[in-house]
C-alpha positions, 0 to 999 in steps of 0.5 A: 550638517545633517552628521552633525546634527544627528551626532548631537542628538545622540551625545544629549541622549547619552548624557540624561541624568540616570539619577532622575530616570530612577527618580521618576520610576520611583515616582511611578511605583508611589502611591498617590498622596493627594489622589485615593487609589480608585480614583478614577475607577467605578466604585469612586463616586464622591469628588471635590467639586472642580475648580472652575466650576466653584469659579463659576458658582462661588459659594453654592458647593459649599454646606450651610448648615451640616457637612456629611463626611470628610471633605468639609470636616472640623468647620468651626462656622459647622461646630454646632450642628456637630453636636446635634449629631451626638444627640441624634445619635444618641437618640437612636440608640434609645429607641434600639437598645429594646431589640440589643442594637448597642453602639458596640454593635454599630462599630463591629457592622461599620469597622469591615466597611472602611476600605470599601468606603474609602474607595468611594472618595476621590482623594486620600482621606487623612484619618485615622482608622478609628476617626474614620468609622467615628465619622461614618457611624455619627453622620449615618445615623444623624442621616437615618434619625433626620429622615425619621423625623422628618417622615414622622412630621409629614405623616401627622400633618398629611394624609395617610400615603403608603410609604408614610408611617407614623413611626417609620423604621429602618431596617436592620439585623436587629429590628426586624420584629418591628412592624413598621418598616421603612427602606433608607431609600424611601425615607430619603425620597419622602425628604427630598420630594418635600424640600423640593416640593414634590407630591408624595406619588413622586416617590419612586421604589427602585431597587437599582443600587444608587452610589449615594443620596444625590445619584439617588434623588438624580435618579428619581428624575431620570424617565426610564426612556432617559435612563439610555442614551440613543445609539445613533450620533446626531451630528448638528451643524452647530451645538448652539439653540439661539435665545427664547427672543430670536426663536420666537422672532423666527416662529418658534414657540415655548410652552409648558409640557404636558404634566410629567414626572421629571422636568427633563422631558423636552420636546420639540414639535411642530416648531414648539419647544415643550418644557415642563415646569421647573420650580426654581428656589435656593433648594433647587439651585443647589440640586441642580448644580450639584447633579451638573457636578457629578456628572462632570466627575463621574463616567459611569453615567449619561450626562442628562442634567447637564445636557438639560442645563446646557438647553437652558443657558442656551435658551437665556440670555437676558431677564427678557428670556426669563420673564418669557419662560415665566409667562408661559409657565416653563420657569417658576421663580423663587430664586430672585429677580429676573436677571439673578434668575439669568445669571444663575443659569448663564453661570450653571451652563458654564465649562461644562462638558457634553457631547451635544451629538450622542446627548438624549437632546441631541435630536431637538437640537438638531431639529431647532436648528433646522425649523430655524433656518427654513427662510420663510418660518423666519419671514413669515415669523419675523413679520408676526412678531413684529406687527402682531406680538403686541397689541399697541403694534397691531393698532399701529400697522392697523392705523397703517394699513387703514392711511394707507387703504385710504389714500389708494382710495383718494388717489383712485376716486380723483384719477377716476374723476379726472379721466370720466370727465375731461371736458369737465376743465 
């Protein structure tokens, strides 16, 4: 049987289809048609957002207003604000034509760039040379014009700041005899920082290379301690923090932070977990999703929002958890109601990927997880939080205690009267 069977597999090898092997090297040596040839290499940074990801999200990858680049190009609902970046555009050239910057110009700058923007996307772009440095040229400087703008108003309305000009500039080759110059990167941050409602002391001068306007903002949160992740692996016994209410039955607390730059320092100390506040609206929402995206597509960084967002969905489960977060000013809700908040996170955190052992929480997973499973934290905890964490709870094991005070006492002055007076009968 054995001949036979050994036979057989040689008489299958001997009949493959020569025509498909020459298929399939053929197939090999072919370029992608869906995938960009540097996908998967460092300079490609800018992806569609992944299936189960949009699942789990819906609609919140989707732009609202404006579209930036190819991915969502041509949306008839996005007609509008198309011509509004003709305009900006339009209004750019004006202000530039003084110092000989033309639309000519713009074309001979942007025209040798196109192969190198072309590796920064993950797929194919289906346009033609031509369209393609239109599109760059046009969405550029509508993104240039709006950050003047924008920094323009917020100079008039706020005090005098020094990154705040009151007609701030980019510069160029050809502008360089304005007086007032302003880097696309700090125009940028003056933007974000007000959409998401951070002082302008926020604003970080980093001469680090950013891939783009989320890797820049995403940045900006990062501490510079965060920036490495620590050498050594901490392997937990699980990758799992219980929710706020079973922590707090076992003695762990939840408190705001000491003011920091960057929601993203958390600490655990002395069976405390502290969070900086994080301001929650639909700007945010989106940040923060976004950033988990990213980070889901790009290797060429450490997982810091997504390890952060993990610790979140960790810590809520239901509303009660969000009330609690917003009680101790860990959580500021502009998004919607307790539970929207809730499934909001629970739906952030899901089937996304970290190593929870080499991630920068790593350690305060570790250590939660060991203040837990001490037993008498948990007794002792779990007999606080259950007489004491209300005050109607306190009265009641007070009026307990006090039945009970009072019945030892009756039962002790009879016992006492009967046996100090026995003949009394």
């Amino acid at each position: 049987m054995e001949e036979e069977t050994n036979h057989h597999t040689i008489d299958i090898w001997k009949a493959i289809d020569r025509e498909r092997l020459a298929t399939m090297e053929l197939k090999l040596s072919e370029n992608p048609k869906l995938l960009s040839k540097a996908a998967g290499n460092r300079s490609c940074c800018i992806f569609r957002v992944p299936q189960s990801l949009i699942e789990a999200n819906g609609k919140a990858y989707q732009p609202r207003i404006v579209s930036i680049g190819p991915y969502h190009r041509g949306q008839p609902r996005l007609n509008m604000i198309e011509e509004h970046k003709w305009r900006y555009l339009g209004s750019l050239l004006s202000r530039t034509h003084t110092t000989g910057l033309s639309l000519e110009d713009l074309f001979k700058a942007i025209a040798p760039l196109e192969s190198e923007a072309r590796e920064c996307y993950s797929e194919s772009i289906h346009l033609d040379s031509h369209d393609f440095t239109e599109m760059m040229i046009l969405d550029g400087c509508f993104i240039i014009e709006l950050f003047r703008k924008v920094a323009s108003r917020l100079s008039q309305a706020r005090k005098p700041n020094p990154f705040l000009h009151s007609e701030p500039t980019v510069r160029t080759n050809k502008t360089t005899r304005e007086k007032s110059t302003a880097t696309l990167s700090t125009l940028a941050m003056l933007f974000f920082n007000n959409s998401l409602q951070r002082p302008d002391e926020a604003v970080v001068q980093n001469d680090t290379k950013r891939r783009h306007l989320l890797d820049l903002v995403r940045s900006s949160f990062i501490p510079n301690e965060l920036e490495t992740e620590p050498r050594k692996r901490v392997v937990a016994p699980t990758h799992v923090i219980l929710c706020v209410s079973k922590l707090r039955r076992a003695g762990v607390k939840i408190s705001r932070g000491k003011d920091s730059d960057s929601f993203l320092h958390v600490t655990f100390r002395h069976g405390v977990i502290e969070m900086p506040t994080l301001t929650v609206d639909d700007f945010m929402s989106s940040f923060l999703l976004n950033c988990v995206a990213f980070e889901q597509c790009y290797g060429g960084f450490w997982k810091q929002f997504t390890a952060y967002v993990t610790l979140l969905d960790c810590l809520i489960n239901t509303y009660r958890d969000v009330e609690y977060l917003c009680d101790r000013n860990v959580i500021e809700n502009h998004f919607g109601t307790e539970g929207e908040m809730a499934s909001f996170i629970n739906n952030a955190g899901r089937d996304v990927a970290v190593d929870l052992d080499l991630c920068y929480l790593s350690q305060l997973f570790n250590d939660v997880h060991k203040y837990y499973r001490s037993s008498w934290h948990v007794q002792l905890a779990s007999f606080k939080y259950t007489y004491f964490d209300t005050p109607w709870s306190f009265i009641s094991a007070l009026a307990a205690l006090v039945l009970l005070v009072l019945t030892v006492a009756q039962t002790y002055f009879a016992a006492y009267q009967y046996f100090d007076n026995p003949n009394s009968s």
